[in-house]
Structure formats: C-alpha cells, structure tokens
C-alpha positions in Angstrom: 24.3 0.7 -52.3 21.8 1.8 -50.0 18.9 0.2 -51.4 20.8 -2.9 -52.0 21.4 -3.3 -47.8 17.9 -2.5 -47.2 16.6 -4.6 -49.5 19.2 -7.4 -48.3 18.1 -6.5 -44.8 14.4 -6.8 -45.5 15.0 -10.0 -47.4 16.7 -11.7 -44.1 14.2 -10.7 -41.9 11.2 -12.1 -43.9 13.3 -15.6 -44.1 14.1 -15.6 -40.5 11.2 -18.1 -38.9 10.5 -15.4 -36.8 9.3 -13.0 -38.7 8.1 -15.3 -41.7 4.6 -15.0 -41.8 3.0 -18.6 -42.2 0.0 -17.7 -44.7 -2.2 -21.5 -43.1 -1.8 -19.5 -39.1 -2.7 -15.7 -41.0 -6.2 -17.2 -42.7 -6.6 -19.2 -39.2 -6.0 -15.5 -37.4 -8.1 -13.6 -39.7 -11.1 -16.8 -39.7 -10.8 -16.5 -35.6 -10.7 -12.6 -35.5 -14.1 -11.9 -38.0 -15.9 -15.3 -36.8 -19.1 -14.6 -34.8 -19.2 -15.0 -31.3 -20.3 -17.7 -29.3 -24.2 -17.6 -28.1 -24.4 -17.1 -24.7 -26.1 -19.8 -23.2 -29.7 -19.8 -21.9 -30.3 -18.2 -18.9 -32.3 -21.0 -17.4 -29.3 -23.0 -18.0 -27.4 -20.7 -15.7 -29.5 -21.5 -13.1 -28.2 -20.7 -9.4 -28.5 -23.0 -6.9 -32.0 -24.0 -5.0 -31.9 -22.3 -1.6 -32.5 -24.0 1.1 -35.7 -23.4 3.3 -34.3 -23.2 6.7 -38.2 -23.5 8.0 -38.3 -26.5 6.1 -35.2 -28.4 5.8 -34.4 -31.5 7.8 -31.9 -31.1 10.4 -29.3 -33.3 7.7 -30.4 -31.0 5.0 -28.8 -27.9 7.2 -25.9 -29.8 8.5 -24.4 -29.6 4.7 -24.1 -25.5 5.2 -20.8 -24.1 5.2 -20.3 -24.0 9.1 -23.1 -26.0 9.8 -23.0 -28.9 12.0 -25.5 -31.0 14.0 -25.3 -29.1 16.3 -26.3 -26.0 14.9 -28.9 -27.6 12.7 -30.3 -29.1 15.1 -30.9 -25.4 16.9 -32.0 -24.2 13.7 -34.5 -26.8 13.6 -35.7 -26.4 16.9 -35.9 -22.3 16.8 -38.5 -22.6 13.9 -40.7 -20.8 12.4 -38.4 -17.9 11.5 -39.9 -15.0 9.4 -36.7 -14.4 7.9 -33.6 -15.9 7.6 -31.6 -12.7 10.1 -33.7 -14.4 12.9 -30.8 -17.1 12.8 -28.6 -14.2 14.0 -31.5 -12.4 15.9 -32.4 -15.1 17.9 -28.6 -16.6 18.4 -29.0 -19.4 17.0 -26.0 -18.5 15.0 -23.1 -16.1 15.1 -23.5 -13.6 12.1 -19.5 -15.0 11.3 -21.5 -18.5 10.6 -24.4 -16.3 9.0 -22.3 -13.9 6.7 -21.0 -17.6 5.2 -24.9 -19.2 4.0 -27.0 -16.6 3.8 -26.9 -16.6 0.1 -27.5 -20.1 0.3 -31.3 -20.0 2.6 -34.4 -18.6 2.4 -37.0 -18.5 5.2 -40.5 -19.1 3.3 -43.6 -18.4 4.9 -46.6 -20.9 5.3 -49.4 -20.0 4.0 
C-alpha cells in the first residue's frame, strides 16, 4: 500500500505542468549551458573616447565639458599653454569640483 501512494504520488507530480519536464526547453537548457561563449569583442572596438586637448581645443570644443560653459572655456583658452591638465585647478581657472567632473575626459599635450 505503501508503494502504491508513492508511486501514485510521484505519478501526480510528474503530470502537474509544474513539475513536467518539457524535453524541447531541457535540450534548449542543456544546448545553452555546454554552448561556447561569446568572443569578446576586439579591443580596438572598445575604444574609449578621444580626450580632448585643452591646449588645443577651440573655446566651443571645451564649452561641451560637463560643467563647462563659455565662460570657463573661454578662461581655459585664454590661460594656455598648460603643462598639465592640474594647471586648470593650479592656476584657478577651475574649481577642482568642476575638475574632479572632466579630468578623465582632457589631456594637456605638449608642443613639440
């Protein structure tokens, strides 16, 4: 009697759409599970941003910076040549609140 509930037991659970296993979604499981990852793409097509040459760049090229209006690319402009780009905050032409927000996003190059 014993086996026969178990076996009834096991026999309604397996029906029940909840626990029936749908062989088409276990081959798509087991297909996505052994399939080989995806190939990273190039690292050249990862490519960060240009940054912008704050010795270099128009007045409207620095005004697009995060914080950056005419005013303050228009100082920028005028304060050139800079040897770095902390001679924004050295030389107050910007507050390093302002800085902390672009400086991943200059470079001061050097002529040469």
């Amino acid at each position: 009697m014993k086996r026969f509930a178990t076996a009834l037991l096991a026999s309604v659970l397996l029906a029940s759409p909840v626990f029936a296993l749908d062989s088409t979604q276990a081959k798509k499981d087991v297909a996505t599970a052994t399939a080989a990852p995806a190939k990273a793409a190039p690292a050249d097509a990862k490519k960060a941003p240009a940054l912008m040459d704050i010795n270099s760049a128009t007045a409207k090229q620095l005004a697009t910076l995060d914080g950056i209006g005419e005013a303050r690319s228009a100082a920028i402009v005028k304060g050139r040549p800079y040897s770095g780009k902390d001679d924004l905050v050295n030389k107050k032409i910007l507050t390093q609140e302002v800085y902390d927000k672009i400086k991943d996003q200059i470079i001061a190059k050097q002529k040469k």
